[in-house]
PAZAPA-4460 file (N, C-alpha, C; in steps of 0.05 Angstrom, whole numbers, plus 32768, in hexadecimal, padded with zeros to 4 digits):
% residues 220
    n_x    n_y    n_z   ca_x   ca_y   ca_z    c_x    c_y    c_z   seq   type   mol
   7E30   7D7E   7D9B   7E14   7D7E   7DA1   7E05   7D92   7D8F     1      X     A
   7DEE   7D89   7D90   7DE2   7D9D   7D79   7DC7   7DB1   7D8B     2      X     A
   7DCB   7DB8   7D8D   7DB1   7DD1   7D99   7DA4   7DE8   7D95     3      X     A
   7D90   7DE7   7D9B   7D78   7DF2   7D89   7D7D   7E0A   7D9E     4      X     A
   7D77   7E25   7D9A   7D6F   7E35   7DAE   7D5E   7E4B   7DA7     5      X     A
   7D45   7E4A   7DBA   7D28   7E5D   7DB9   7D32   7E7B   7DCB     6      X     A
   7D2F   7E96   7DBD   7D3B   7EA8   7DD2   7D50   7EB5   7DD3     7      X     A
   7D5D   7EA9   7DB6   7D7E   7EB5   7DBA   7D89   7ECE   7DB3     8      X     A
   7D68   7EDB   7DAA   7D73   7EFD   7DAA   7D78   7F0E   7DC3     9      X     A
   7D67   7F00   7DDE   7D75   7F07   7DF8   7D8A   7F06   7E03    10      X     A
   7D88   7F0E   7E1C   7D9E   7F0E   7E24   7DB4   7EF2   7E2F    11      X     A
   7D9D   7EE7   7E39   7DA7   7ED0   7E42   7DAC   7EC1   7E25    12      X     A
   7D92   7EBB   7E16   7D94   7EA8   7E04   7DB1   7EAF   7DF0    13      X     A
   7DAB   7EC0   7DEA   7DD0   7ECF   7DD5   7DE6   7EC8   7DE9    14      X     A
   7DE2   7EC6   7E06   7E01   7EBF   7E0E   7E06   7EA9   7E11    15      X     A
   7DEA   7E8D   7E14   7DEC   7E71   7E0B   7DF2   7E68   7DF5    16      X     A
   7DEC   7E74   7DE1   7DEF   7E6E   7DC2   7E0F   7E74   7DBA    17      X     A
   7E1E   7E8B   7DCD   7E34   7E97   7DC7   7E47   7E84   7DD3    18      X     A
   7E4B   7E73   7DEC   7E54   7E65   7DF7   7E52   7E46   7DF1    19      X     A
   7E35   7E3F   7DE4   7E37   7E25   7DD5   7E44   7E23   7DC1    20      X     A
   7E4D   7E3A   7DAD   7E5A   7E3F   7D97   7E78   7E33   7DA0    21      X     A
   7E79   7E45   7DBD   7E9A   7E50   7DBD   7EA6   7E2D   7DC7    22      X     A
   7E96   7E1E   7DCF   7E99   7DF5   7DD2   7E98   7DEA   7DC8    23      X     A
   7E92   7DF5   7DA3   7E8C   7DE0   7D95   7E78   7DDC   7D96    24      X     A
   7E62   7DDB   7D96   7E44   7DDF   7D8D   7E34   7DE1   7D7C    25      X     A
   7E2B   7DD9   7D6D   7E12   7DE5   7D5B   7E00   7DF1   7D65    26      X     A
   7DF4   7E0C   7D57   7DDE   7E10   7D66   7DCF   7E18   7D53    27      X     A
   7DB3   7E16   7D52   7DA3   7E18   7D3B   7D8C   7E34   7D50    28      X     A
   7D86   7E49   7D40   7D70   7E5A   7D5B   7D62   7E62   7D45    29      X     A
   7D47   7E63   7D5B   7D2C   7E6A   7D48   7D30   7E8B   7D53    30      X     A
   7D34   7EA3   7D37   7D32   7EC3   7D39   7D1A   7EC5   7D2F    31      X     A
   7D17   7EE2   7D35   7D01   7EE4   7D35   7D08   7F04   7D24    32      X     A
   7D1D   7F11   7D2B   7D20   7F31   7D33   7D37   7F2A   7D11    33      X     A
   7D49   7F48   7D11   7D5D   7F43   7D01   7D7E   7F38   7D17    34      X     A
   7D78   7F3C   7D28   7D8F   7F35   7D38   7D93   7F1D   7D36    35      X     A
   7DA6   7F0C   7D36   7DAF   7EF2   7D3B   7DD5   7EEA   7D44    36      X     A
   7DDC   7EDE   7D59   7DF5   7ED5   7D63   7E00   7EC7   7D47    37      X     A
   7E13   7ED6   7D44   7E28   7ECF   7D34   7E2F   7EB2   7D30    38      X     A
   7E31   7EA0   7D22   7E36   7E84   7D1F   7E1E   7E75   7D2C    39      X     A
   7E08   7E78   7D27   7DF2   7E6B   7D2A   7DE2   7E62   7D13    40      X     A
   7DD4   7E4C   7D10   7DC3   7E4F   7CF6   7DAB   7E53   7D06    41      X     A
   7DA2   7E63   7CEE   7D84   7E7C   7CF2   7D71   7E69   7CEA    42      X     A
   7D5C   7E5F   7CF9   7D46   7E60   7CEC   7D35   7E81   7CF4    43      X     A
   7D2A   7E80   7CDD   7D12   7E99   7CE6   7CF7   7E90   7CEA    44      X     A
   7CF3   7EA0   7CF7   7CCA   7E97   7D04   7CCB   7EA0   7D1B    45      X     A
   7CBA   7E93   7D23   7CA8   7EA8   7D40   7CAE   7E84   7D53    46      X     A
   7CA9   7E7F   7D67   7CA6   7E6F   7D7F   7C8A   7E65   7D83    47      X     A
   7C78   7E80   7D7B   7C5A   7E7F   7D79   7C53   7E68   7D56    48      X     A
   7C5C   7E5C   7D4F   7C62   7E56   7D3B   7C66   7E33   7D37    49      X     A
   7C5B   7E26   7D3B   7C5A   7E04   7D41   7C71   7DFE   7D2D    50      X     A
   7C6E   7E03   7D0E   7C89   7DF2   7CF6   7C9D   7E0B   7CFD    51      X     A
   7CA5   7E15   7CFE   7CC1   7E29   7D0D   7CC2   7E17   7D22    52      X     A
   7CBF   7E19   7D32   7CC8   7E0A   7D4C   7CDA   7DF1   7D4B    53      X     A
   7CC1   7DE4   7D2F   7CCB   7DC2   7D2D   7CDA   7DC0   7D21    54      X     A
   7CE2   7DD9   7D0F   7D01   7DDB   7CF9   7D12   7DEF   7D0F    55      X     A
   7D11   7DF1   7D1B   7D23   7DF6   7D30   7D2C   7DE3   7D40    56      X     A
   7D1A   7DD7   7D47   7D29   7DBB   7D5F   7D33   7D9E   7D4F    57      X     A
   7D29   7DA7   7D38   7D2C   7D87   7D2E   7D4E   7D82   7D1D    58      X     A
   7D4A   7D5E   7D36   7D6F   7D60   7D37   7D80   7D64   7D4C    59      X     A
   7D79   7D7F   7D5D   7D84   7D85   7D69   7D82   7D65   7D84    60      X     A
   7D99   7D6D   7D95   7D9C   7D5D   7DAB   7D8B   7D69   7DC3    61      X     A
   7D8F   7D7E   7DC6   7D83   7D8A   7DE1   7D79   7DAA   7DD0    62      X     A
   7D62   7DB5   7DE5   7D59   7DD2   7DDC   7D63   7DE2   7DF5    63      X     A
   7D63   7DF9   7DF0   7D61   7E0E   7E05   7D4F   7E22   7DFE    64      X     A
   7D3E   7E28   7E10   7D23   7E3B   7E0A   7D26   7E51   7E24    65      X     A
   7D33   7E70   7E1F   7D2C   7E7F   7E2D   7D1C   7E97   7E1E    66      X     A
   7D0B   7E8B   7E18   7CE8   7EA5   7E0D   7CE5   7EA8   7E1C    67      X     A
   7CDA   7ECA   7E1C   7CC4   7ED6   7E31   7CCF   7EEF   7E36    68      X     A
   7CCC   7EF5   7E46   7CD4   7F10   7E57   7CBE   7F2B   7E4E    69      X     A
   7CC4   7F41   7E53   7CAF   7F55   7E57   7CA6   7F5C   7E3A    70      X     A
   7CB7   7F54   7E29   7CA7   7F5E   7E03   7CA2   7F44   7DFF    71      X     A
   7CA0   7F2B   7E07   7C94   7F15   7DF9   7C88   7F00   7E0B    72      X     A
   7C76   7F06   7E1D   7C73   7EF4   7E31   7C5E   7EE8   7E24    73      X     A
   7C4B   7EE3   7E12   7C44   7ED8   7E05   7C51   7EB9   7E06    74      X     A
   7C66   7EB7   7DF6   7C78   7EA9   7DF3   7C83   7E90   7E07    75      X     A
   7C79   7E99   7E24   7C89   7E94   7E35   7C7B   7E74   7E40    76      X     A
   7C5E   7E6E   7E3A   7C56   7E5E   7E36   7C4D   7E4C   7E1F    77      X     A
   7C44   7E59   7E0A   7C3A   7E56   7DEF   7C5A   7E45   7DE4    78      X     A
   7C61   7E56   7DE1   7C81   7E4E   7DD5   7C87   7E3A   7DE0    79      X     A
   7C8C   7E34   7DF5   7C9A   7E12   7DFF   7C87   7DFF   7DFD    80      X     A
   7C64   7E08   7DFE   7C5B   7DFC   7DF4   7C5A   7DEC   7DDA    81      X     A
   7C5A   7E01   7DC9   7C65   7DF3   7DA9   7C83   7DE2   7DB0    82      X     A
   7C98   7DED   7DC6   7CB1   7DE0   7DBA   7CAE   7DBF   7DC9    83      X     A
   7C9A   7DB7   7DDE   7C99   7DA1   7DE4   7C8C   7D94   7DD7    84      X     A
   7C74   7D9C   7DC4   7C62   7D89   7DB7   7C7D   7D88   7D90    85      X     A
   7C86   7D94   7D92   7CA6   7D91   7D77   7CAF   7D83   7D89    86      X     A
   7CB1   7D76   7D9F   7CD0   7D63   7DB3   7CC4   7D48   7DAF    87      X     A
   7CAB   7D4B   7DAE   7C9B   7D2F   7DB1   7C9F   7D27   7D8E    88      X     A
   7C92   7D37   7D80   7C94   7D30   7D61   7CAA   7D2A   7D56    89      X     A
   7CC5   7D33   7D5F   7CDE   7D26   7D57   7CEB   7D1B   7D68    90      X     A
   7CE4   7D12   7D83   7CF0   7CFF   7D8F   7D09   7D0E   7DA2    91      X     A
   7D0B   7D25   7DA4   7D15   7D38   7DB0   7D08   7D34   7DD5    92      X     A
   7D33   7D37   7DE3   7D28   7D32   7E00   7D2C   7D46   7E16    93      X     A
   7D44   7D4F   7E0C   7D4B   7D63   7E25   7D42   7D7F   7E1B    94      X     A
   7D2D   7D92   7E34   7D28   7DA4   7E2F   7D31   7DB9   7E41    95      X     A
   7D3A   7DCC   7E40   7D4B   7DDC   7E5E   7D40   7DFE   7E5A    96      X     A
   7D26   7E08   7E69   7D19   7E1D   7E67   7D1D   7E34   7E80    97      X     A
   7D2E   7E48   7E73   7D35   7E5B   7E86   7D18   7E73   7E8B    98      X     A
   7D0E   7E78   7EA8   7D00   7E8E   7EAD   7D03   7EA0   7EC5    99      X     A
   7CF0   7EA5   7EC7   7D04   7EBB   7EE6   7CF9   7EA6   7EFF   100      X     A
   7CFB   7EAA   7F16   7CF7   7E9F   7F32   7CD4   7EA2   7F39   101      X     A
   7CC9   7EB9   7F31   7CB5   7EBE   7F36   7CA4   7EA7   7F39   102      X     A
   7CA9   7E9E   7F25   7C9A   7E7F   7F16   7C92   7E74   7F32   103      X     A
   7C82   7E60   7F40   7C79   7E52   7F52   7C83   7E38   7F4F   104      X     A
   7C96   7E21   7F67   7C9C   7E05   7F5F   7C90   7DF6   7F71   105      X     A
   7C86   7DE6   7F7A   7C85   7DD5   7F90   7C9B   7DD1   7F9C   106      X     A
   7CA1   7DD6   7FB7   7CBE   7DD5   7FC6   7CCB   7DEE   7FC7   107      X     A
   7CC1   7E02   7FBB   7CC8   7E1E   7FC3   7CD4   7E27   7FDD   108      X     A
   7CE1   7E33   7FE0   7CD7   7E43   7FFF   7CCE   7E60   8001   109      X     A
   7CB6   7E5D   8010   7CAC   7E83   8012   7CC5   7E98   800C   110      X     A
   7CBB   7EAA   7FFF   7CD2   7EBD   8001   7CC0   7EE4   7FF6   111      X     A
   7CC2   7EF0   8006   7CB0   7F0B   800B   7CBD   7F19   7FF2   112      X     A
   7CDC   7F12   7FF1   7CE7   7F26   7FDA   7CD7   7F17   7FBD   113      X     A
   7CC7   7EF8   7FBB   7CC6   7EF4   7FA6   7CAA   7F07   7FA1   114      X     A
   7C9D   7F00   7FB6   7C7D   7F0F   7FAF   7C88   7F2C   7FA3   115      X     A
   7C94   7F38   7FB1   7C9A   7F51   7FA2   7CA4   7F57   7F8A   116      X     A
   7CAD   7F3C   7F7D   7CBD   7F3E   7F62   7CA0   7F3C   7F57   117      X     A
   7C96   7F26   7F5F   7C7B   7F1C   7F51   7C64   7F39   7F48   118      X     A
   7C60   7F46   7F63   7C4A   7F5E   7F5F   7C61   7F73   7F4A   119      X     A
   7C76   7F6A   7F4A   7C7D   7F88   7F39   7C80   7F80   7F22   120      X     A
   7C83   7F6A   7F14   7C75   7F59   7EFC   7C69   7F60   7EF5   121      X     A
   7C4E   7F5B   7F0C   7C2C   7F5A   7EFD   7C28   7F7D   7EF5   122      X     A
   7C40   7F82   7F00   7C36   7FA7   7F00   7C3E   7FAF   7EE1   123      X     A
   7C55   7FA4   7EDA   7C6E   7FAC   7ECA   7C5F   7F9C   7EAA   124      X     A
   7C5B   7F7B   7EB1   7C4E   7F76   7EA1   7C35   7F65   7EA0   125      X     A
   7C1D   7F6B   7E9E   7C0E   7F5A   7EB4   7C08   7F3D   7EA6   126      X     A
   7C10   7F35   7E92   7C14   7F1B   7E84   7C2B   7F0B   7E8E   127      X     A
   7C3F   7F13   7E94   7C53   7EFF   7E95   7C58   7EF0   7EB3   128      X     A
   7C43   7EFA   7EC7   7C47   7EE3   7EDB   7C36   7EC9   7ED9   129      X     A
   7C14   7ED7   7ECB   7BFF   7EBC   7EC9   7C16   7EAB   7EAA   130      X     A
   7C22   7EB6   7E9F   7C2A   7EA5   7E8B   7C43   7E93   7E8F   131      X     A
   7C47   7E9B   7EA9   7C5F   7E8A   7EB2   7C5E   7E75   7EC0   132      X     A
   7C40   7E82   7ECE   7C34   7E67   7EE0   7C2B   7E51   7EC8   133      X     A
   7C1E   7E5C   7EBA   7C1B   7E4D   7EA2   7C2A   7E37   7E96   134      X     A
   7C3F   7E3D   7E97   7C5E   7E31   7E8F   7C63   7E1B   7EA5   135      X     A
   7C62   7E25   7EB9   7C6B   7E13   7ED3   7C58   7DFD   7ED2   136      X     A
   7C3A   7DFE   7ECF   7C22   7DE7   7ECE   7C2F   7DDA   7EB6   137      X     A
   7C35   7DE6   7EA3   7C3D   7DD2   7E89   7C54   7DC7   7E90   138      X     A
   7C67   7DCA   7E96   7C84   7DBB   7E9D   7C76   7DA3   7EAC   139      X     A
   7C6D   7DA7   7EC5   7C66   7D91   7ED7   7C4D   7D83   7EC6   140      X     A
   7C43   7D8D   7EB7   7C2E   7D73   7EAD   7C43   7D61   7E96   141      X     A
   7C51   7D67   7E8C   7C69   7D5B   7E79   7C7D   7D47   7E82   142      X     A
   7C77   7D2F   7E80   7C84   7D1B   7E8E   7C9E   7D11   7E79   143      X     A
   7C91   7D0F   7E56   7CAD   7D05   7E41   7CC1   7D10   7E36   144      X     A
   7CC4   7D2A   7E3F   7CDA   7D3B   7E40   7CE2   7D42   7E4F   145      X     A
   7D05   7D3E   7E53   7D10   7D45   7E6E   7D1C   7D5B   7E6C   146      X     A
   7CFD   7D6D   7E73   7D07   7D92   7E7A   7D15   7D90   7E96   147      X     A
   7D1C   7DAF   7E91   7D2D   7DB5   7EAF   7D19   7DDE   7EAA   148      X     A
   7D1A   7DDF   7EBC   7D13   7DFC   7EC1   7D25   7E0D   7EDB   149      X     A
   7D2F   7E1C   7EC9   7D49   7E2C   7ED1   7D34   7E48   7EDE   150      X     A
   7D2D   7E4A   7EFC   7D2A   7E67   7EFC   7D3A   7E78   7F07   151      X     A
   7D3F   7E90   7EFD   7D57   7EA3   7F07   7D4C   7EC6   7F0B   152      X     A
   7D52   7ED7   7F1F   7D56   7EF0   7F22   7D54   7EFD   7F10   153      X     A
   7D5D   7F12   7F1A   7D68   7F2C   7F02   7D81   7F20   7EF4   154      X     A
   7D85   7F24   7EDD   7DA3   7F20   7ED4   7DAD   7F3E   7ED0   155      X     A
   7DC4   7F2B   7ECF   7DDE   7F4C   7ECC   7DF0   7F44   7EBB   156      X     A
   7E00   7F59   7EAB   7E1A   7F48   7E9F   7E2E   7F43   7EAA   157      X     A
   7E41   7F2D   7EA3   7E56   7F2C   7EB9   7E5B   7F0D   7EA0   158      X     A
   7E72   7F06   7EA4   7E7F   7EE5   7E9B   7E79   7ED8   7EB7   159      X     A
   7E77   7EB9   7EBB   7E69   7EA3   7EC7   7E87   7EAE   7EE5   160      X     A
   7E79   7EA8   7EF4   7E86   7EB5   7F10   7E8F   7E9D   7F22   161      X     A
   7E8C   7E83   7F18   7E98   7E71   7F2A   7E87   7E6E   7F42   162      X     A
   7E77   7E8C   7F45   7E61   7E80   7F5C   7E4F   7E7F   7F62   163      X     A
   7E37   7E7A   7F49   7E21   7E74   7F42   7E11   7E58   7F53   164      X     A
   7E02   7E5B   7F5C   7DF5   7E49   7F77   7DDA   7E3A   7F66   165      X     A
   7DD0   7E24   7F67   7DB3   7E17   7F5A   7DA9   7E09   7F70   166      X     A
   7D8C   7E12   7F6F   7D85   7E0A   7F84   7D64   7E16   7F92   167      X     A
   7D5D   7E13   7FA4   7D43   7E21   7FA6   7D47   7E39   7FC3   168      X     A
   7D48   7E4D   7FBA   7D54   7E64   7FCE   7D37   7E77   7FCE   169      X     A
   7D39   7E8B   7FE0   7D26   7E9F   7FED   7D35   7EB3   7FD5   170      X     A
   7D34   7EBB   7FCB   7D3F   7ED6   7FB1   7D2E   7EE8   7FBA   171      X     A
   7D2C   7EF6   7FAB   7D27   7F19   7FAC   7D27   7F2A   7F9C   172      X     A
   7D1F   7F3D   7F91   7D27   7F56   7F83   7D49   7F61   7F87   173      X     A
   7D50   7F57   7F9E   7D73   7F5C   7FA7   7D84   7F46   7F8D   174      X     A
   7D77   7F32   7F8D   7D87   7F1A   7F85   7D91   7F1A   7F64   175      X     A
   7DA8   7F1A   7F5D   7DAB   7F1A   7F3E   7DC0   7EFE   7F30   176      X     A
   7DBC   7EFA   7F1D   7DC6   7EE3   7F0C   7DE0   7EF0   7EF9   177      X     A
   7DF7   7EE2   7EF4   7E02   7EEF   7EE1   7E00   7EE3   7EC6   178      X     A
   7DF8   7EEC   7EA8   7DF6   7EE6   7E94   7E07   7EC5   7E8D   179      X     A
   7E26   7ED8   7E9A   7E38   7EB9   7E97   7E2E   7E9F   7EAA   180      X     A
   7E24   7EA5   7EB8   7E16   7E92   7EC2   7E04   7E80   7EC5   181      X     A
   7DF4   7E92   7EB4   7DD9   7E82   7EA6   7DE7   7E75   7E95   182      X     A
   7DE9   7E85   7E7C   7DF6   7E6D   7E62   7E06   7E54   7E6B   183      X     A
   7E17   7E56   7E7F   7E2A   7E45   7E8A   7E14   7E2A   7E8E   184      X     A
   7E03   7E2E   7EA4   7DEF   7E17   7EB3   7DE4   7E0E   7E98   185      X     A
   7DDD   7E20   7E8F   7DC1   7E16   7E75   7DCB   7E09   7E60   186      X     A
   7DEA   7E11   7E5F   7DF3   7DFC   7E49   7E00   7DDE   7E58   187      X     A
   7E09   7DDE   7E75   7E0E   7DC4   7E83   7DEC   7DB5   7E7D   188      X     A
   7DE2   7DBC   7E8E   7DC0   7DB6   7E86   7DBE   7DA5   7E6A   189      X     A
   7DC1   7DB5   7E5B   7DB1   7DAA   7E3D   7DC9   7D8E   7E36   190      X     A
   7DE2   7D90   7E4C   7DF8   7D71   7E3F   7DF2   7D60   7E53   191      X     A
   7DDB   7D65   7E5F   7DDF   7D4C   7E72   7DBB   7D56   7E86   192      X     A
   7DB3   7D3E   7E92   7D9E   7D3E   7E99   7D97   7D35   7EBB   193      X     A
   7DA3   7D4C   7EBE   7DA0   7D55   7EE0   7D92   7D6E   7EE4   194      X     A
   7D7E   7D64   7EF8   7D5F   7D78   7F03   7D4D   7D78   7EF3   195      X     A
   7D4D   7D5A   7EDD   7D34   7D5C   7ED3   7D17   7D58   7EE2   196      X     A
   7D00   7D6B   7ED7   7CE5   7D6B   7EDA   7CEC   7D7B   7EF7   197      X     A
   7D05   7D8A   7EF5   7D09   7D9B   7F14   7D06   7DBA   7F06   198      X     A
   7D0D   7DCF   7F21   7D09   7DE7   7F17   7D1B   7DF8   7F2A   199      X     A
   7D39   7DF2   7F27   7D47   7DFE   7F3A   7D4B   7E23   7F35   200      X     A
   7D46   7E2C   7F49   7D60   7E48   7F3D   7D75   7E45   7F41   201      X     A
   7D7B   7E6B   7F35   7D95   7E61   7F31   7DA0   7E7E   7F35   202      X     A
   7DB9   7E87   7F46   7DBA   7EA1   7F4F   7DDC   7E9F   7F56   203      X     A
   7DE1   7EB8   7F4D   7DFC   7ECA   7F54   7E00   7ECF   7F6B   204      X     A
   7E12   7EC5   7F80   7E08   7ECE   7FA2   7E21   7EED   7F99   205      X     A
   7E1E   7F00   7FA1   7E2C   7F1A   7F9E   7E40   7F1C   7FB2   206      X     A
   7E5F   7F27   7FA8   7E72   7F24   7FBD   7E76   7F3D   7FC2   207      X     A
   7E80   7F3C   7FD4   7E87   7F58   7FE6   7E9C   7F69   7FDB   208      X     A
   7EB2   7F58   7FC0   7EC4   7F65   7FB8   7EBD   7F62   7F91   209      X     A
   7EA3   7F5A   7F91   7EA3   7F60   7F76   7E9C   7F7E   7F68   210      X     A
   7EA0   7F86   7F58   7E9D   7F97   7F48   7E86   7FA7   7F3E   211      X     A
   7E75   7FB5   7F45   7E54   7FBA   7F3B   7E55   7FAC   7F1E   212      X     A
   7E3F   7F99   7F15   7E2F   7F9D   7EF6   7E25   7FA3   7EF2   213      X     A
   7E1D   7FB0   7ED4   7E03   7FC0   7ED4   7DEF   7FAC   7ED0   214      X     A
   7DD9   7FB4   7ED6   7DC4   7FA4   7ED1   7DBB   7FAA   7EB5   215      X     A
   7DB0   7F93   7EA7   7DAE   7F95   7E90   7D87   7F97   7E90   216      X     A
   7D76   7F9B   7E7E   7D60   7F92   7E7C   7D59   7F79   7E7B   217      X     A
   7D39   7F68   7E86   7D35   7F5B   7E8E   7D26   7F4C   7E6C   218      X     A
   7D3D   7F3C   7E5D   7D32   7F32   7E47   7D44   7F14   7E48   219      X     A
   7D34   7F0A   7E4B   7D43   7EEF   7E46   7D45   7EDF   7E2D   220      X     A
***
């Protein structure tokens, strides 16, 4: 499979790109920085950037777009923006966009710990919740691409734990994702097309005999 990936100087995105490699994969990622995952082809450019985008996706089979987080929330709408209007121009279908929970879905269920993730957002960065809502109105107005929207917790590091749950749960500021876990879902996701035009999370339930992780920063 050939896959494009937006984001892969994060955390999440570098451990998708590192695991599609390790299957046999192509992966083509739009950098931006000097960093880039080892055995990837680089395009360079910005996301903010309409022809980067489209020489990034073009070809590929499926994208993975985790932009955003607290130095680029910009991105977090603008960017998928450009990468759906590049899906339409080359005929490109599966789109699979990782963000945090905060995000709002239809079918939610209330949850007090989310408001509190939410107000410590707007505190922390006060762009990246209206830009996420942002994101969410665009997914659901997008009917010819079959996105999926992955939202998830805090991450931590850790390899994929076998007990990663998807689904629509009450989370919290308590609640955390493991790295291996994300990449795991997001690369099933991009080979196959289950929960499209959905917006499941996606969470680490924590065992009583696991091991502390550290928490890593919140860059996807």
């Amino acid at each position: 499979m050939q896959l494009a990936v937006f984001g892969s100087a994060g955390l999440a995105g570098a451990a998708v790109s590192r695991l599609a490699l390790e299957n046999g994969h192509e992966v083509r990622a739009l950098v931006r920085g000097p960093n880039a995952v080892p055995g990837v082809e680089v395009i360079r450019g910005d996301a903010l950037d309409p022809s980067a985008v489209e020489r990034t996706l073009r070809g590929a089979d499926a994208v993975i777009s985790t932009l955003g987080g607290f130095r680029g929330p910009e991105s977090i709408a603008a960017g998928t923006r450009n990468i759906i209007t590049a899906m339409r121009e080359t005929g490109g279908s599966r789109l699979v966009v990782l963000q945090g929970f905060h995000i709002d879905f239809p079918g939610d269920p209330w949850s007090l710990g989310r408001r509190f993730v939410e107000t410590y957002l707007r505190l922390r960065c006060r762009l990246l919740v209206p830009y996420g809502a942002e994101l969410g109105e665009l997914l659901r107005a997008t009917d010819e691409v079959a996105w999926t929207l992955v939202r998830i917790p805090r991450m931590v590091e850790g390899a994929p734990s076998g007990r990663a749950r998807a689904g629509r749960f009450s989370l919290g500021p308590w609640s955390v994702v493991r790295t291996g876990d994300v990449a795991a879902h997001l690369l099933s996701l991009a080979q196959n097309e289950s929960s499209v035009h959905d917006a499941p999370m996606l969470h680490t339930p924590r065992s009583r005999h696991a091991a502390p992780t550290p928490a890593q920063p919140v860059n996807r």
